[in-house]
Each structure stands twice: as structure tokens, then as C-alpha cells.
N, C-alpha and C positions, 0 to 999 in steps of 0.2 A: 504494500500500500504506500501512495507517494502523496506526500500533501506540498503545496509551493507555499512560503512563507513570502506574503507581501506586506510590503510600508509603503508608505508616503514619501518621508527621506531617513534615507537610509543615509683594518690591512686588505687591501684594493684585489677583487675574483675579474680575473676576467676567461673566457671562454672564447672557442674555433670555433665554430658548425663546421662540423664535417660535408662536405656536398656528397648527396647521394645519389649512386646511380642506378642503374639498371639492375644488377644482382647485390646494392646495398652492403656488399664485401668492399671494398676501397674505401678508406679515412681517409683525413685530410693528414693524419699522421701515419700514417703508413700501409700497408696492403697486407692483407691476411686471408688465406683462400678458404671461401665456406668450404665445411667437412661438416658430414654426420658425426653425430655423437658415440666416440667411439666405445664406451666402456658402461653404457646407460643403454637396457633393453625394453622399455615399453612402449608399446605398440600404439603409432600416433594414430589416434582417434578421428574423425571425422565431423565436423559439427554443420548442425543442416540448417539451413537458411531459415528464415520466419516466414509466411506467404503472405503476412496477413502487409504489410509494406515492403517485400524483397529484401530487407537489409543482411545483407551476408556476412559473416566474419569479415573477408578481406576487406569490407568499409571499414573495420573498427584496427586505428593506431594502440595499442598497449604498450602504454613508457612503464618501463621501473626504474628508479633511483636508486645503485646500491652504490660502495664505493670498496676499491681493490679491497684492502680490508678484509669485507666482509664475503668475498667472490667463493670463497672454500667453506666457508660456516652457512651462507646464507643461499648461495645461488646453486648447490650441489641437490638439496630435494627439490627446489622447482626445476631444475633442469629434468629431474627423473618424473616429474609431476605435472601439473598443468599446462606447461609448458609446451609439453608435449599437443596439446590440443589446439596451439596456435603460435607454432613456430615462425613463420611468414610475419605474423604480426606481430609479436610482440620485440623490443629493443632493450637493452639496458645501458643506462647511461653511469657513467662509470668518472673515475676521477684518477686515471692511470694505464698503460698499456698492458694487456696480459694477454700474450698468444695461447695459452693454455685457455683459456674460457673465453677467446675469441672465436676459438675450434668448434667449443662444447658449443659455443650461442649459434652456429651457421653462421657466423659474420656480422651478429645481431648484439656487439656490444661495441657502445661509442664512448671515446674519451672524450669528455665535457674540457679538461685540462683547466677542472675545476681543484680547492683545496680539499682535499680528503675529510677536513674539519667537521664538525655539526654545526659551526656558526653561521648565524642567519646567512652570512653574506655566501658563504658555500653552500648554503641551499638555495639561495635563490638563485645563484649561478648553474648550476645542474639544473633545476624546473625551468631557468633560460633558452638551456639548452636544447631541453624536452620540449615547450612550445617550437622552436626557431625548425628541428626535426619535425614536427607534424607538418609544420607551415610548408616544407618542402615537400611535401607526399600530399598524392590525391586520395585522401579519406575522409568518410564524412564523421568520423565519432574520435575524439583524442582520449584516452582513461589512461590517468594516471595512476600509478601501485608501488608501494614501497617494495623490503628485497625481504622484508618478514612478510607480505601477503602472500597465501593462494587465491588464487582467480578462480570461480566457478565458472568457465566458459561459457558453459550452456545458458547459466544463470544472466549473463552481464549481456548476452545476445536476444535473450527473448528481451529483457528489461530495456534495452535500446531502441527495439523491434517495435516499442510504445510510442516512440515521440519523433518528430520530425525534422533530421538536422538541418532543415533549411532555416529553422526556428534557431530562436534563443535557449538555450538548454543550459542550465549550471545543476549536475546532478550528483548528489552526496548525501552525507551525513555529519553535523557540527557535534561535537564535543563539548560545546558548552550551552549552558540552560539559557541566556539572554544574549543578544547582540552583542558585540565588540563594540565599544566605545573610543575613540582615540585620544587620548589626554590633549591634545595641542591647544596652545590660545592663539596662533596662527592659522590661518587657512592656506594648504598646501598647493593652493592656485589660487587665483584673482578672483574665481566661478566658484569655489570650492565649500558647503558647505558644512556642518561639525556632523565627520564621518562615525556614521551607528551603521551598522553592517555585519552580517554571517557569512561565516565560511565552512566549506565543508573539510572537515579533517583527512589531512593528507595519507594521514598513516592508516585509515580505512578504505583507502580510493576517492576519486573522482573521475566523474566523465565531463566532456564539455563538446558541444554542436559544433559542427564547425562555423558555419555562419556564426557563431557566435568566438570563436577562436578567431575569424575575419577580422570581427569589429575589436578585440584585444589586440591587432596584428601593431597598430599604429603607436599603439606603450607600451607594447612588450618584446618587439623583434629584437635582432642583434642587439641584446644585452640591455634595452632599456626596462627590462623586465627588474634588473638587479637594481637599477637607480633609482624607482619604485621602492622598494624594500628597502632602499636606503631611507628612504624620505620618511618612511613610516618606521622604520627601524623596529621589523616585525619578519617573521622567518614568508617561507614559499607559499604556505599553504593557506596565511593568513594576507598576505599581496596578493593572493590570486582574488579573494573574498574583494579585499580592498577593490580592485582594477574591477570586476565583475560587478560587483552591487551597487559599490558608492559613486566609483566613475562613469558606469556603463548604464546603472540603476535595471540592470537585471536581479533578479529575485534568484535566490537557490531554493531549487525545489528539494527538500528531504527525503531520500529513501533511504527507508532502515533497515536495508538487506547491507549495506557496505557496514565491515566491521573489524573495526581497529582494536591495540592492545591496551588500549585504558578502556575499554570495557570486562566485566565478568563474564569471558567466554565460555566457564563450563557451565555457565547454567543454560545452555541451550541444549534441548535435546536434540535426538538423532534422528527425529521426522521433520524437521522444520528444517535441516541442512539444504537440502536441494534447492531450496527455493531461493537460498542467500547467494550474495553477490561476492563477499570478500571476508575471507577470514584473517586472524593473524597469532601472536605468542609476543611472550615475556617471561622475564623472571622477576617475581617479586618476592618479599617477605623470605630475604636469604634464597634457598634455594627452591622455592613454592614456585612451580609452573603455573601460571595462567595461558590455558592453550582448552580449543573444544574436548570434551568429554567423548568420546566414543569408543565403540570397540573397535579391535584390528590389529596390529601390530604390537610386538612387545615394544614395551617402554624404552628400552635401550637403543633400539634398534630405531623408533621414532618419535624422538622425545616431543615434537612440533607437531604430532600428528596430522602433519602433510601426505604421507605415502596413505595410511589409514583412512586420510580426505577422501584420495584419489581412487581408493578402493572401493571406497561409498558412492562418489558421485560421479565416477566413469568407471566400472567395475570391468568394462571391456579393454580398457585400456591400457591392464597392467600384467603383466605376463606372472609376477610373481606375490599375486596377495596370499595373504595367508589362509587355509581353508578353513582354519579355527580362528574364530575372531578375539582375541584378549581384550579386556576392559582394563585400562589405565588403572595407576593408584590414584588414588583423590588426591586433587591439589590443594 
């Protein structure tokens, strides 16, 4: 169920765009030949269009944001996971060169030659970077995903298959209970009124129209995305809100199938999975997982319960789920 929330009023990163071309294997930083994935056996899945508007996977761009770092901890179960159901589309944007998972992605991972850091200014340099990539490709849907998300393919295609990218579409989930207010006693243009505005949290996903990535095209390209975040001095996902609501005075529609790790993910059960859009993990509370509850895999083996996901909600797709389902310890 989606509801649109409406109002009345609402150390220096800089980044390449890689140009892309035809097989999307050539950077602007060097050249690396796609290869299948050579040590990862599940069997990529097929995902069928929606009839009811045509939109087919190949319309839909999937950014993830991870950075070298995290390429062996985080990017090794979606590689064996979801991933698999839309390789063509999805890219990861990355803050370093790594032939080893340049291989694994088919050519599907781009240096931002952003700082590896979590500060604002290095995220809103990679999310730069992730716009200025859609902008170059002919797609009508941009969804961004962190490198702790699973994607429910099926789930993010039918939920696209709803609305019209010709439209304005800002589609998510916000993390907090009342509008962003901006502290400033200045107005950050001549036109600019006292910015109250939502965003949808980055770390559950977002999708965005293109038509509507058009009209961001003009304060977000080659890097003015990053001077933005400067100005408001607010991370990626809360500049995006800003440039969307307050400047654009588009609305974010809420769906609550995207889901980030500052929610209580085990309290969902295991019939309501299918339907959702974006899962994710953490650790809290010392070593207390917060990750969904289901059966499947031993704990050791999947402590993210990603492979376990992908058992559940593409059970064709995995050559080696287990035939005994195991239920997790309580987190």
C-alpha cells in the first residue's frame, strides 16, 4: 500500500563519470573484460515483464553504493543472490579499482574516484555519480540500494509496473516520524523558502521517474549534486529529499515494502516477505543481529540471511538451498 505525503511548502570529493558504452565494460579508468562469474553457481533466473503497462526489467537502472572496503564482506552474497536476477541492470559504484569484482560484477562496477569515507561529502559524491550514470543510459526507472540491501526483483518490478515514468515519481520510505526542518536564518537562494521536507531513507532504497531525474538533471549533473549537500550540509539521501520536495516541490510518495536496518527486521514474518521490496542487517546490542527471521540456512553459513532470502523468494534460482530449512537463533 503506497500513500503520497502532500504540503503546501515544503576536504573537497570530486568525481569522473565514466562514459558508457555499448557493453558498459570500459571506464574512464581503465578497461576490464566482462566475464561470468566464475566460482558463484546459481542459476540466473528470468523475471517477466508486467502486461498491465509493459515495463520490463531492462527499463529499470539498479545503483548500489558500496565502497572497496566492503566489496568481500558485503558484495560476495548479493553477487550469489539477487543479483543474479538482474545482472544487465544493476551497477555498483565503488570508491576504488578492483579487477577481482570487476570480473565477478560482468563489468558492472564503476569507480566514483570518490573518498572511501562515510562523510557527507563522500556520499554525496558516489549518489553524484549514480545520478550523472542513469543520466547517460536510456531507462525509465533509477532505484537506488545500498551494499547491505537485497532487492526483491520480482517485488520492485511489479511495484514500478504501478506508476508512470513519464510522471513525477519520488518513491521510498522516510525514517523519521515529521518532516526535516532546516535550521538556517538565511535562504539558500533569493526564491528560496524555510525548507520543511521528507526524504526517503537511502539505506532502505529509493526509486525515482525519470522524467523526474530530467527535471533534477539541471542541480544535480557533473557534480553539482555534491554543492547541494554542501549548502545544506546534510548526507545523499537527505539532498536528494532537499532537491526533490523543496526545490522541485515534488511530494514522496511512501511505500513500506522498502526496508532499511534501523528498522526491527525480525519481526516480520515469512508470509509477508514476497511482497516487500528491500530488505537489509546490522549489528546491534554487541553482537545481536538485526536481520529477517526465517528458516533456511545455518546461521554460520548465513548470518544476513540473504542466500535463505533467495531460497524463499526465487527458490528456482539457487542450485544449492538446503532441503531442511533451519530457523535462526533469536536475535
Amino acid at each position: 500500500m503506497t500513500r503520497a505525503i502532500r504540503r503546501d511548502d515544503l576536504g573537497h570529493e570530486q568525481h569522473l563519470t565514466p562514459p558508457l558504452d555499448g557493453g558498459l565494460a570500459k571506464r574512464a579508468f581503465g578497461t576490464f573484460p566482462a566475464s561470468p562469474l566464475s566460482k558463484i553457481s546459481p542459476v540466473q533466473q528470468a523475471i517477466s515483464p508486467d502486461p498491465q503497462n509493459g515495463l520490463r526489467l531492462d527499463d529499470i537502472h539498479i545503483s548500489v553504493k558500496t565502497s572497496k572496503k566492503f566489496h568481500r564482506q558485503r558484495l560476495d552474497v548479493i553477487l550469489q543472490t539477487w543479483f543474479n536476477q538482474a545482472k544487465k541492470q544493476t551497477f555498483f559504484i565503488t570508491d576504488d579499482e578492483d579487477e577481482e569484482y570487476q570480473m565477478k560484477t560482468d563489468g558492472h562496477l564503476i569507480n566514483s574516484n570518490c573518498s572511501s569515507s562515510h562523510h557527507r561529502k563522500a556520499l554525496c559524491c558516489k549518489m553524484s555519480v549514480e545520478l550523472d550514470v542513469f543520466l547517460l543510459r536510456d531507462k525509465k526507472w533509477f532505484c537506488h540500494f545500498d551494499d547491505d540491501n537485497y532487492v526483491n526483483v520480482n517485488s520492485l518490478l511489479s511495484l514500478l509496473s504501478q506508476y508512470d515514468e513519464k510522471l513525477d515519481w519520488y518513491l521510498g520510505k522516510p525514517s523519521i516520524k515529521a518532516p526535516l526542518e532546516l535550521p538556517y536564518s538565511k535562504p539558500l537562494t533569493s526564491n528560496d523558502r524555510k525548507a520543511i521536507f521528507w526524504f526517503a531513507t537511502g539505506g532502505a532504497g529509493f526509486c525515482l521517474s525519470r522524467s523526474l531525474v530530467t527535471k533534477m538533471e539541471p542541480l544535480v549533473s557533473h557534480g553539482q549534486f555534491m554543492s547541494v549537500g554542501e549548502k545544506i550540509r546534510l548526507p545523499d539521501d537527505v539532498t536528494i529529499g532537499y532537491v526533490i520536495e523543496h526545490l522541485l516541490h515534488v511530494p514522496l510518495t511512501v511505500v513500506d515494502k522498502f526496508h532499511s536496518h534501523l528498522e526491527p527486521l525480525h519481526m516480520m514474518t515469512e508470509d509477508v516477505l514476497p511482497a516487500q521490496i528491500s530488505f537489509s542487517y546490522s549489528t546491534y546490542r554487541g553482537n545481536q543481529m538485526n536481520r529477517v527471521a526465517l528458516s533456511g540456512w545455518e546461521e554460520q553459513a548465513d548470518p544476513t540471511r540473504f542466500l535463505s532470502l533467495y531460497c524463499h523468494l526465487a527458490p528456482d534460482g539457487h542450485k544449492n538451498c538446503p532441503t531442511v530449512m533451519v530457523s535462526p537463533a533469536p536475535s
